[in-house]
mmCIF file as gemmi writes it, N, C-alpha and C atoms, coordinates in Angstrom:
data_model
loop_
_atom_site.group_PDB
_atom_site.id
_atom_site.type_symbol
_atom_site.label_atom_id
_atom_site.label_alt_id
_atom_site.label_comp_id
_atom_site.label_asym_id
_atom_site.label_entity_id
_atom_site.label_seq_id
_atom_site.pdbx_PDB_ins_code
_atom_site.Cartn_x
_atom_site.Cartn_y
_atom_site.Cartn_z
_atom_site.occupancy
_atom_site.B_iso_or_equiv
_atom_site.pdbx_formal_charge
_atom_site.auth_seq_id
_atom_site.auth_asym_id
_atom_site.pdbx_PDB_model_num
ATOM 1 N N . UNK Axp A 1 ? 9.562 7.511 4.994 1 0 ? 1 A 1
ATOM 2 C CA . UNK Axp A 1 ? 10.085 6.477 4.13 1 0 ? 1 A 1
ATOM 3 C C . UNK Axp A 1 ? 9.954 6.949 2.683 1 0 ? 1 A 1
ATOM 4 N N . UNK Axp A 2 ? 10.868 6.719 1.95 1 0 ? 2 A 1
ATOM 5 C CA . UNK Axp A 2 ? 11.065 7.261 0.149 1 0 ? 2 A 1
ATOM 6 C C . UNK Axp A 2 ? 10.383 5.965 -0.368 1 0 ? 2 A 1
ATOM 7 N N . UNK Axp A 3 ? 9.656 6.196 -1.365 1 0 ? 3 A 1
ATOM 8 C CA . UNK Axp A 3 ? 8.782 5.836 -2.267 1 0 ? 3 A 1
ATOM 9 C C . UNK Axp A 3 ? 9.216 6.007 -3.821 1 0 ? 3 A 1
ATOM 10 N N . UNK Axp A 4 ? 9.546 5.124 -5.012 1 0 ? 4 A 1
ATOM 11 C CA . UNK Axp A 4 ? 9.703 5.68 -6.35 1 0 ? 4 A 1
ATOM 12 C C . UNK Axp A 4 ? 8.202 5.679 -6.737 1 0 ? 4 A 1
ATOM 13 N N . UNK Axp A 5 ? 6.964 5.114 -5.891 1 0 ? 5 A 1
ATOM 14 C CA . UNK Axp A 5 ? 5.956 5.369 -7.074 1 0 ? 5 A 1
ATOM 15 C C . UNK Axp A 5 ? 4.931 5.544 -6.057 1 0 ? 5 A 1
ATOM 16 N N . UNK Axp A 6 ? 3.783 5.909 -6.278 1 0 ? 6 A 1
ATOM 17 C CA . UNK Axp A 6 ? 2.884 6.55 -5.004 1 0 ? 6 A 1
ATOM 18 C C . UNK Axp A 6 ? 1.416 6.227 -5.865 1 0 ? 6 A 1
ATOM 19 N N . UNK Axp A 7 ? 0.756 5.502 -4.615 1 0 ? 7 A 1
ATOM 20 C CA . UNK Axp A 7 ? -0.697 5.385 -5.402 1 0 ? 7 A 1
ATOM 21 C C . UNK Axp A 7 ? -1.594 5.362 -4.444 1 0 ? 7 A 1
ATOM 22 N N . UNK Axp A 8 ? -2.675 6.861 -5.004 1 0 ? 8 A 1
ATOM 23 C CA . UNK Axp A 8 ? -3.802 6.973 -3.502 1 0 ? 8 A 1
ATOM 24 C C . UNK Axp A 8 ? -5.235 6.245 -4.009 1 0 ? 8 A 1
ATOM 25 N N . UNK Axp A 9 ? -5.361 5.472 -2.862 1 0 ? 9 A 1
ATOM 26 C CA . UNK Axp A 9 ? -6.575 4.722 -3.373 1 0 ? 9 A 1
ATOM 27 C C . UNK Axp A 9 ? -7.608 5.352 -1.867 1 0 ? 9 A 1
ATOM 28 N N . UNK Axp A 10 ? -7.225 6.735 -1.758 1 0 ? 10 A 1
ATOM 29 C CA . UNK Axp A 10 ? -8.627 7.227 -0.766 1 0 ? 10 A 1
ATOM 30 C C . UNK Axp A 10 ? -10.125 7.11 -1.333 1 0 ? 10 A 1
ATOM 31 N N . UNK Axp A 11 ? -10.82 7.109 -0.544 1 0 ? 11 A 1
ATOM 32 C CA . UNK Axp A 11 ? -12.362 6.866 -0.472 1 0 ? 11 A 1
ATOM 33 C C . UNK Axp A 11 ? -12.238 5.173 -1.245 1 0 ? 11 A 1
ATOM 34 N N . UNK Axp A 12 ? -11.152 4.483 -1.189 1 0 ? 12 A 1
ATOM 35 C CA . UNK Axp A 12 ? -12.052 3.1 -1.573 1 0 ? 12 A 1
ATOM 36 C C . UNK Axp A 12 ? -11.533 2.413 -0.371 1 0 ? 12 A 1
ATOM 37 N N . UNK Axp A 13 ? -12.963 1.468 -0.17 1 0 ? 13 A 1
ATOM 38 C CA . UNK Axp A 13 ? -12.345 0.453 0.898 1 0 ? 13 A 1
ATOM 39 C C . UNK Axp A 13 ? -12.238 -0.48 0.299 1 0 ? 13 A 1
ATOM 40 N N . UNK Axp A 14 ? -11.842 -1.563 1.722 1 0 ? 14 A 1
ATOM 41 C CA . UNK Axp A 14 ? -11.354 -3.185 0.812 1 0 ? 14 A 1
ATOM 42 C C . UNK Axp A 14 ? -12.675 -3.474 0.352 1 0 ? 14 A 1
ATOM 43 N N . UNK Axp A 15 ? -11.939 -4.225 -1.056 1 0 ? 15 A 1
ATOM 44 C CA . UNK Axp A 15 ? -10.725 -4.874 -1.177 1 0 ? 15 A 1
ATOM 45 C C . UNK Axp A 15 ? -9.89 -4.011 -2.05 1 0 ? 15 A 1
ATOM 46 N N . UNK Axp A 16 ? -10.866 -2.951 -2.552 1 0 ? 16 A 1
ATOM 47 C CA . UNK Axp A 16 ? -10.06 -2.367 -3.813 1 0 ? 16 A 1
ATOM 48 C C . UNK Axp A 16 ? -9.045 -1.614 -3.467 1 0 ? 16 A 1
ATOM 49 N N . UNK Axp A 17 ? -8.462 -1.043 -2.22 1 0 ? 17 A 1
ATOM 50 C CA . UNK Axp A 17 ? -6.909 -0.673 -2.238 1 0 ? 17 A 1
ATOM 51 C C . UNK Axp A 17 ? -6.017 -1.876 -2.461 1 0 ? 17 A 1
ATOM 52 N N . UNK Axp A 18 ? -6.058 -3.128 -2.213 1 0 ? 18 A 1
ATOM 53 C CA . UNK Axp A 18 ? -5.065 -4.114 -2.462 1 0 ? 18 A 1
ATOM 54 C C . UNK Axp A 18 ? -5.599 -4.738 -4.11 1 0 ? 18 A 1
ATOM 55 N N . UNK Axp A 19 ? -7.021 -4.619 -4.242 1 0 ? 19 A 1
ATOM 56 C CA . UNK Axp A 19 ? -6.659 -4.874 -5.71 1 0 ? 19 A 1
ATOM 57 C C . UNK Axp A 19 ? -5.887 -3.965 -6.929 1 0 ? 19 A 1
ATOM 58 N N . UNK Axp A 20 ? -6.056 -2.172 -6.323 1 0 ? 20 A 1
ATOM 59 C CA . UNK Axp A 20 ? -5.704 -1.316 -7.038 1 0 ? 20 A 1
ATOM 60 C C . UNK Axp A 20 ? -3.838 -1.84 -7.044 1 0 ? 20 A 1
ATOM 61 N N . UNK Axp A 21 ? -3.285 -2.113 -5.619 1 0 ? 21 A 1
ATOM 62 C CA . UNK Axp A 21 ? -1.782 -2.202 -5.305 1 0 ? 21 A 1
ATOM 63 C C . UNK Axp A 21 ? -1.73 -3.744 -6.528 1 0 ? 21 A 1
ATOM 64 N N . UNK Axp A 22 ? -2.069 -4.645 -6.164 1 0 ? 22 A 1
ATOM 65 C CA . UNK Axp A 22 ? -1.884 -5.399 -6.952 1 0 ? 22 A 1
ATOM 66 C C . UNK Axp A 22 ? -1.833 -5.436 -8.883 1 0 ? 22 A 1
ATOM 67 N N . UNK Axp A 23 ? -2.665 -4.199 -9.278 1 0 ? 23 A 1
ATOM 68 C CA . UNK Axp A 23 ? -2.335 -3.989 -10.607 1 0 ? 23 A 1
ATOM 69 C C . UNK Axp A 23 ? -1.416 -2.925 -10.558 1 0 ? 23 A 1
ATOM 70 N N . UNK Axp A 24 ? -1.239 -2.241 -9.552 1 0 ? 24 A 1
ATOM 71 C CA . UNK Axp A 24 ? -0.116 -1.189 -10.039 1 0 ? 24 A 1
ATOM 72 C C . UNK Axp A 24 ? 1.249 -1.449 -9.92 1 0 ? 24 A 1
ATOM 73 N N . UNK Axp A 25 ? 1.773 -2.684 -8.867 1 0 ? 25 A 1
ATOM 74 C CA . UNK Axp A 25 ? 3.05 -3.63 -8.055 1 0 ? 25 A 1
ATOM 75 C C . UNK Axp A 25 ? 3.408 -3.731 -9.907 1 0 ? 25 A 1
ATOM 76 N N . UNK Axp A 26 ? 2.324 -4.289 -10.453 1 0 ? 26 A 1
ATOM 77 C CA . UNK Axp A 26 ? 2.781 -5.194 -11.68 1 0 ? 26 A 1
ATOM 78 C C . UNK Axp A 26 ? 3.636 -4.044 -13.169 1 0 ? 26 A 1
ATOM 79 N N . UNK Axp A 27 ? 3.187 -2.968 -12.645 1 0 ? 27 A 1
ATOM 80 C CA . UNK Axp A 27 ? 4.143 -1.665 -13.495 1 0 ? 27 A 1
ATOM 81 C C . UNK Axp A 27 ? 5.515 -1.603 -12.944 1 0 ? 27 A 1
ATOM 82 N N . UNK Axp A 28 ? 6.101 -2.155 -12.085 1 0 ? 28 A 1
ATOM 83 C CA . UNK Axp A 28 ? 7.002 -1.14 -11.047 1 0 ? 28 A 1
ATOM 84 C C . UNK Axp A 28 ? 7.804 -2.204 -11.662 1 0 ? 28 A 1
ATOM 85 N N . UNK Axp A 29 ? 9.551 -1.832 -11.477 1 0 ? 29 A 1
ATOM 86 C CA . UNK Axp A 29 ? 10.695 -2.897 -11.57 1 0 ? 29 A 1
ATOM 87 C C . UNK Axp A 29 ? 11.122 -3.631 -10.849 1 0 ? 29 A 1
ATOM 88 N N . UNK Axp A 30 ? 11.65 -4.777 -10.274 1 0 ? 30 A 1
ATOM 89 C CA . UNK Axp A 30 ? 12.22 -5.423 -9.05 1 0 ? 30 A 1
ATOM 90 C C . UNK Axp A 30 ? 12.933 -4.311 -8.305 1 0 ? 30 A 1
ATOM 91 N N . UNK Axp A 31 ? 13.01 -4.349 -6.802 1 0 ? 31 A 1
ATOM 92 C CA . UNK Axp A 31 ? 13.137 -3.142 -5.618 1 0 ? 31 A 1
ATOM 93 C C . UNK Axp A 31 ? 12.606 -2.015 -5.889 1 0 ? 31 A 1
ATOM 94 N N . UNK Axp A 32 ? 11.684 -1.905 -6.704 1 0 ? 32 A 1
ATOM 95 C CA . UNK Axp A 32 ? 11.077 -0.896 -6.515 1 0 ? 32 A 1
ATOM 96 C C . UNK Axp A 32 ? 10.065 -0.305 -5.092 1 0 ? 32 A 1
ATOM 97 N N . UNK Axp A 33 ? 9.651 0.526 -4.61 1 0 ? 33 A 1
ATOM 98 C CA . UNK Axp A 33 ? 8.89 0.665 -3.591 1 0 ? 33 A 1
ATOM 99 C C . UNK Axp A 33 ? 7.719 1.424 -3.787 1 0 ? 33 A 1
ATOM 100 N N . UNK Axp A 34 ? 6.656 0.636 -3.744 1 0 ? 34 A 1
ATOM 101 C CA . UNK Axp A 34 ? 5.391 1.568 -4.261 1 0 ? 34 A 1
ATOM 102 C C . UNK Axp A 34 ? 5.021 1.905 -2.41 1 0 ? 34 A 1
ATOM 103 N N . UNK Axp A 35 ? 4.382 3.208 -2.925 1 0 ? 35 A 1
ATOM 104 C CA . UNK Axp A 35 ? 3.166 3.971 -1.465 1 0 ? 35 A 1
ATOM 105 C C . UNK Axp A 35 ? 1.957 3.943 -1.696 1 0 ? 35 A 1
ATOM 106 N N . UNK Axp A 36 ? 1.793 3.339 -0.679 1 0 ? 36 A 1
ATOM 107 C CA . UNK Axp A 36 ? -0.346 3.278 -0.898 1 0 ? 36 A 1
ATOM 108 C C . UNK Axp A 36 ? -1.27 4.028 -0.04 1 0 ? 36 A 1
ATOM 109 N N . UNK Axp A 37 ? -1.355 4.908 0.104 1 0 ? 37 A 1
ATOM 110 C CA . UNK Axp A 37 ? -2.191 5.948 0.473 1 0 ? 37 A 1
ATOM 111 C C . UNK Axp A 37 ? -3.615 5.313 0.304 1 0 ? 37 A 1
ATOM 112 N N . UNK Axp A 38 ? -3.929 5.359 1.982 1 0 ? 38 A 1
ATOM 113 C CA . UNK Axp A 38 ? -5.561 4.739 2.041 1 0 ? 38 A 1
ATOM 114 C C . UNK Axp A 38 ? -6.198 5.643 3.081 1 0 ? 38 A 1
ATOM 115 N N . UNK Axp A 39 ? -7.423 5.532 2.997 1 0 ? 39 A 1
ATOM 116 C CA . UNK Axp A 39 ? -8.03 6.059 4.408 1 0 ? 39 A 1
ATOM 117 C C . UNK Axp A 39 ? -9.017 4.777 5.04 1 0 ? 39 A 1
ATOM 118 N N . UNK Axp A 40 ? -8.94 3.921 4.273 1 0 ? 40 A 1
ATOM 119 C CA . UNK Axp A 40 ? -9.278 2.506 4.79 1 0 ? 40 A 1
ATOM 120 C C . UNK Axp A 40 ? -8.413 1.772 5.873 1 0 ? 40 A 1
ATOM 121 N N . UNK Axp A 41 ? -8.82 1.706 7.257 1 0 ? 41 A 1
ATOM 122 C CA . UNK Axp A 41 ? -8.258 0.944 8.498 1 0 ? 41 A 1
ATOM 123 C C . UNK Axp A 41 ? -7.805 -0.434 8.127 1 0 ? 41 A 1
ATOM 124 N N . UNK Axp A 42 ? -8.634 -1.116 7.384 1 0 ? 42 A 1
ATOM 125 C CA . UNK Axp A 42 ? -8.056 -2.1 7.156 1 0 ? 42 A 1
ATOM 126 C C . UNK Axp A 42 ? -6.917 -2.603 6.175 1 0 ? 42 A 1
ATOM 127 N N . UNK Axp A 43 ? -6.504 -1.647 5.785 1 0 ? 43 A 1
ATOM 128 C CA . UNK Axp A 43 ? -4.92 -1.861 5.156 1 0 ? 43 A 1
ATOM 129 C C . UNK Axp A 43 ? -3.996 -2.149 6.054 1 0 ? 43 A 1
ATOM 130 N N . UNK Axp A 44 ? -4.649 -1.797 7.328 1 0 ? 44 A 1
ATOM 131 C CA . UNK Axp A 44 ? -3.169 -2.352 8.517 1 0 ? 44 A 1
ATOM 132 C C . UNK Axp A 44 ? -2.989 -3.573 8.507 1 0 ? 44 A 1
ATOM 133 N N . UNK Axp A 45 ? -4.38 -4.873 8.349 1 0 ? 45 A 1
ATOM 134 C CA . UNK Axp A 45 ? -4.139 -6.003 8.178 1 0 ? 45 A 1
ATOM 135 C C . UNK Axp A 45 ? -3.991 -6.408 7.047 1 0 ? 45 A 1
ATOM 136 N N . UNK Axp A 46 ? -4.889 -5.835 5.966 1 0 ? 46 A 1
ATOM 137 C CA . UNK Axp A 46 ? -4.911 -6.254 4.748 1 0 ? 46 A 1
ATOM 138 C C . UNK Axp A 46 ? -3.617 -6.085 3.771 1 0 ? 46 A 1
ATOM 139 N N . UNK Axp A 47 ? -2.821 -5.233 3.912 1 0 ? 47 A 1
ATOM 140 C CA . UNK Axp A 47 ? -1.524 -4.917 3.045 1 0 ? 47 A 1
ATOM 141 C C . UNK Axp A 47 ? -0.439 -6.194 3.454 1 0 ? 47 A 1
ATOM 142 N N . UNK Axp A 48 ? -0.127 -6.53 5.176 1 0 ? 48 A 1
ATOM 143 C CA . UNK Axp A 48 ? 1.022 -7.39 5.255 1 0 ? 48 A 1
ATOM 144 C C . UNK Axp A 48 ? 0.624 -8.457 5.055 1 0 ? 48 A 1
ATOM 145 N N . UNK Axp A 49 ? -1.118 -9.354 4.798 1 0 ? 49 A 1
ATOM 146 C CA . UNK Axp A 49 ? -1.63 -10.386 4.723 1 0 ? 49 A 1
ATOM 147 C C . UNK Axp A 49 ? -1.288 -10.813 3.067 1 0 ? 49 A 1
ATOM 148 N N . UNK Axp A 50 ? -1.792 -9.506 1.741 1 0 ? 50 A 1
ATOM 149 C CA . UNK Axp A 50 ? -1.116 -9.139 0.746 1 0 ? 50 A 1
ATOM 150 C C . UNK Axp A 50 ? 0.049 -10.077 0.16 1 0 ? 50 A 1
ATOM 151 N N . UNK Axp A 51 ? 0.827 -8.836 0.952 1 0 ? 51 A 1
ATOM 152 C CA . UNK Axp A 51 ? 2.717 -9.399 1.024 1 0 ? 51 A 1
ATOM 153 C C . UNK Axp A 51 ? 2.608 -10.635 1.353 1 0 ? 51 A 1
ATOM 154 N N . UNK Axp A 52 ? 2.246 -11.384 2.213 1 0 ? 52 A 1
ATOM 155 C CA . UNK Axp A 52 ? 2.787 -12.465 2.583 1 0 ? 52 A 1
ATOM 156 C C . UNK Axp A 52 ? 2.072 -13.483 1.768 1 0 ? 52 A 1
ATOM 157 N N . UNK Axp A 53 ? 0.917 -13.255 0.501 1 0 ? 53 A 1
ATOM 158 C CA . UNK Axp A 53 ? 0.847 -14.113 0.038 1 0 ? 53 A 1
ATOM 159 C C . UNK Axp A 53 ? 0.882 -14.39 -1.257 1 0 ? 53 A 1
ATOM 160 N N . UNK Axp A 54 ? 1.549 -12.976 -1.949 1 0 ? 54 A 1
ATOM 161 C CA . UNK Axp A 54 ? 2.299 -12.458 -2.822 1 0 ? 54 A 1
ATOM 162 C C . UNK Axp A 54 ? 3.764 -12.272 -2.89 1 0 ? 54 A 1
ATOM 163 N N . UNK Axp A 55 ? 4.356 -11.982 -1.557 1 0 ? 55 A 1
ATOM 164 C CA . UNK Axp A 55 ? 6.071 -12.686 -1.726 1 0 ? 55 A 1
ATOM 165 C C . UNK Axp A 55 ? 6.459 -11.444 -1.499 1 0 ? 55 A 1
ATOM 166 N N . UNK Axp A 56 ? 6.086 -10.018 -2.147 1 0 ? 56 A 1
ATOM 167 C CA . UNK Axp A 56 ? 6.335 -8.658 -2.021 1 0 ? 56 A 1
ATOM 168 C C . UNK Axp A 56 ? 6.658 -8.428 -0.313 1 0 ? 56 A 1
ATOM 169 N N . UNK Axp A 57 ? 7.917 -7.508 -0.125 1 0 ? 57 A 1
ATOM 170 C CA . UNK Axp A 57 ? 7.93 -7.206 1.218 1 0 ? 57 A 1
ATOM 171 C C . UNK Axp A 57 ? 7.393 -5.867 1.658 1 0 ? 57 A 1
ATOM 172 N N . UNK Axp A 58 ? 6.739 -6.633 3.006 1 0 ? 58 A 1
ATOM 173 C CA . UNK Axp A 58 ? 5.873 -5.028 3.503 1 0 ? 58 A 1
ATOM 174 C C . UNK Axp A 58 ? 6.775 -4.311 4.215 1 0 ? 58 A 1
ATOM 175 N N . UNK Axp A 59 ? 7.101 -2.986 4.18 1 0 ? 59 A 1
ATOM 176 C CA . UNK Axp A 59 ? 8.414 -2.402 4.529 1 0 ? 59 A 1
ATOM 177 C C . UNK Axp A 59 ? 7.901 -1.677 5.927 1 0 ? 59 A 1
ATOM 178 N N . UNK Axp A 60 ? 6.913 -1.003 5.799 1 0 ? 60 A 1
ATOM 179 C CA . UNK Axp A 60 ? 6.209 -0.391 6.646 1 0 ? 60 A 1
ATOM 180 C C . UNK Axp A 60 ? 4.877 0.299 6.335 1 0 ? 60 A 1
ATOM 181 N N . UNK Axp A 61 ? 4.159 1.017 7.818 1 0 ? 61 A 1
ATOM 182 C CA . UNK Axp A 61 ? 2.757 1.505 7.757 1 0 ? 61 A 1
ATOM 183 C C . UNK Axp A 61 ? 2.869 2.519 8.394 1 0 ? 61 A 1
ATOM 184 N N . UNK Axp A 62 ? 2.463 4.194 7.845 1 0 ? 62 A 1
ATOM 185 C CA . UNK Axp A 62 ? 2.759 5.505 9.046 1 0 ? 62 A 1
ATOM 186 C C . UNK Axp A 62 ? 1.247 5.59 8.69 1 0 ? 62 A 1
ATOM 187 N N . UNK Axp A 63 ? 1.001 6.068 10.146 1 0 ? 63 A 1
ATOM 188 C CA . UNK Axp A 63 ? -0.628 6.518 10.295 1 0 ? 63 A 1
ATOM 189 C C . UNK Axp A 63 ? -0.002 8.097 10.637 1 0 ? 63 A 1
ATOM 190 N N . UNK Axp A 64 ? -1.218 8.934 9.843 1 0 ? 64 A 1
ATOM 191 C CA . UNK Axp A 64 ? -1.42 10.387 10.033 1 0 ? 64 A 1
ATOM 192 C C . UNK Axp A 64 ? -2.395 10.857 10.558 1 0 ? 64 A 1
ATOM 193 N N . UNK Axp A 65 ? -2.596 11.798 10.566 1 0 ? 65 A 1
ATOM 194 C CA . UNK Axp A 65 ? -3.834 12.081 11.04 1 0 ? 65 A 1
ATOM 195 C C . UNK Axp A 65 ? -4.378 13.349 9.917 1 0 ? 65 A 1
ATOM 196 N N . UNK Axp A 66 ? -5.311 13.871 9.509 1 0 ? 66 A 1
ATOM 197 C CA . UNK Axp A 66 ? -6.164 14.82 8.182 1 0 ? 66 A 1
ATOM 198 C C . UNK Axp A 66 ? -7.07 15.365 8.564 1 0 ? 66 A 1
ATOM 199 N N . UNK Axp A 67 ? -7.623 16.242 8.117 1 0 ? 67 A 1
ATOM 200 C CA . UNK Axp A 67 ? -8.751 16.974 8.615 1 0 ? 67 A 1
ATOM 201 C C . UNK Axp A 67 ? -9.889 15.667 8.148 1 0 ? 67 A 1
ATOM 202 N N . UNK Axp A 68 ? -9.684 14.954 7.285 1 0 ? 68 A 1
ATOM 203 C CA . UNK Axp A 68 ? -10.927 13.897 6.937 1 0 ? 68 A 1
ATOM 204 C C . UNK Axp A 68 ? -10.786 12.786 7.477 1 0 ? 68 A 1
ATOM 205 N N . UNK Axp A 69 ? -9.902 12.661 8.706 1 0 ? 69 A 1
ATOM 206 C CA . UNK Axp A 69 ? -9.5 11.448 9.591 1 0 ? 69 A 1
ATOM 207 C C . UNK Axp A 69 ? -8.52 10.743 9.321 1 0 ? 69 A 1
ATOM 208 N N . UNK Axp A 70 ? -7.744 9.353 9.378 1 0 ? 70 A 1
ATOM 209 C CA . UNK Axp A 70 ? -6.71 9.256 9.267 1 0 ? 70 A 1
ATOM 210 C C . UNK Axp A 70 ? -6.399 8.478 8.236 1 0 ? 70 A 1
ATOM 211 N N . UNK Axp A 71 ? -5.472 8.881 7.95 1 0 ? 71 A 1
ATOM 212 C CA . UNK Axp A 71 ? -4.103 8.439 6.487 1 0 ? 71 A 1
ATOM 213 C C . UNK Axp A 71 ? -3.443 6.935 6.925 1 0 ? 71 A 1
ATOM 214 N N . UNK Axp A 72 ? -3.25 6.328 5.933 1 0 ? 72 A 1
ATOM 215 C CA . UNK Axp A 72 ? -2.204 5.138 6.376 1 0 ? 72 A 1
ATOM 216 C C . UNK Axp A 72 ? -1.937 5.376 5.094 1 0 ? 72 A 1
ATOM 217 N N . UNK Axp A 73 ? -0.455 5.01 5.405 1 0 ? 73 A 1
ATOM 218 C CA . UNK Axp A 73 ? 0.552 4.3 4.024 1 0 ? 73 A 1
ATOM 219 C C . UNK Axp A 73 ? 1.539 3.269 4.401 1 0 ? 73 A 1
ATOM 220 N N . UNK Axp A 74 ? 1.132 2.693 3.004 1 0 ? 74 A 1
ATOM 221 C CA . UNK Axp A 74 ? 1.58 1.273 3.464 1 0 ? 74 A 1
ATOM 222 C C . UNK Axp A 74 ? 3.184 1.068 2.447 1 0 ? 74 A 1
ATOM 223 N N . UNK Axp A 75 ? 4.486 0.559 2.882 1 0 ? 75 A 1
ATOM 224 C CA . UNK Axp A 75 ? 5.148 1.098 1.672 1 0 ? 75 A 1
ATOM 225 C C . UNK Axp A 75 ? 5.647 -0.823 1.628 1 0 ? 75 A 1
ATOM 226 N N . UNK Axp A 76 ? 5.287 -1.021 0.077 1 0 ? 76 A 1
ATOM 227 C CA . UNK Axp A 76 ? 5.803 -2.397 -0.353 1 0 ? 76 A 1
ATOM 228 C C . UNK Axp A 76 ? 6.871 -2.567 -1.311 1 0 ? 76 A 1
ATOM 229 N N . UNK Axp A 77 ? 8.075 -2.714 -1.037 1 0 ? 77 A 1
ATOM 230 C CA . UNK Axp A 77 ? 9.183 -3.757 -2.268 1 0 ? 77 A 1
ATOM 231 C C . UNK Axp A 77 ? 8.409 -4.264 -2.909 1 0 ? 77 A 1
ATOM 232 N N . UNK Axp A 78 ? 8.374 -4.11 -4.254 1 0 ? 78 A 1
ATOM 233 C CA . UNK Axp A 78 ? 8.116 -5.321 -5.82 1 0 ? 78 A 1
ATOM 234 C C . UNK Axp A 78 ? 9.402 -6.084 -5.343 1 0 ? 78 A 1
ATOM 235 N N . UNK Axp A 79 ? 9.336 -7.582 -4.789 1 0 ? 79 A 1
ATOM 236 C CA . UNK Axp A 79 ? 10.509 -8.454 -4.929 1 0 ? 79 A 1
ATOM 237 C C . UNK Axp A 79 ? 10.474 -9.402 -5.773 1 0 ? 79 A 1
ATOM 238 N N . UNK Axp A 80 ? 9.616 -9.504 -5.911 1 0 ? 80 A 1
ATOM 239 C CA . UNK Axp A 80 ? 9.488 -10.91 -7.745 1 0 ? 80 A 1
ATOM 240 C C . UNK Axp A 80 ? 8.482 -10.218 -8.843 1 0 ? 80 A 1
């Protein structure tokens, strides 16, 4: 999935990858699509819980796999 803006919030867990997404959403333009690069598991729930109570759409989540275990990215529309 294409991304215009990319933000790795590895080694933090929640809450601070969705607080980091939440100050960085607020740089981006309407349709923009930010990437959030976590190694925190709980961005699988925590990112579409996010979106849904922020309005932003959650587009999708690819899990990888790393020599330091696994990657998620979470990719969100700025829609308001």
């Amino acid at each position: 999935m294409q991304a215009d803006v990319k933000l790795d919030t590895l080694g933090y867990f929640c809450p601070m990858p969705i607080i980091m997404t939440s100050k960085k959403i607020k740089e981006l333009t309407l349709g923009q699509v930010l990437e959030v690069v976590s190694d925190d598991e709980g961005i699988k729930k925590d990112m579409p819980a996010w979106c849904d109570t922020t309005g932003h759409q959650m587009l999708g989540l690819e899990e990888e796999n790393a020599q330091s275990g696994r990657i998620y990215k979470a990719f969100v529309k700025k829609t308001k």
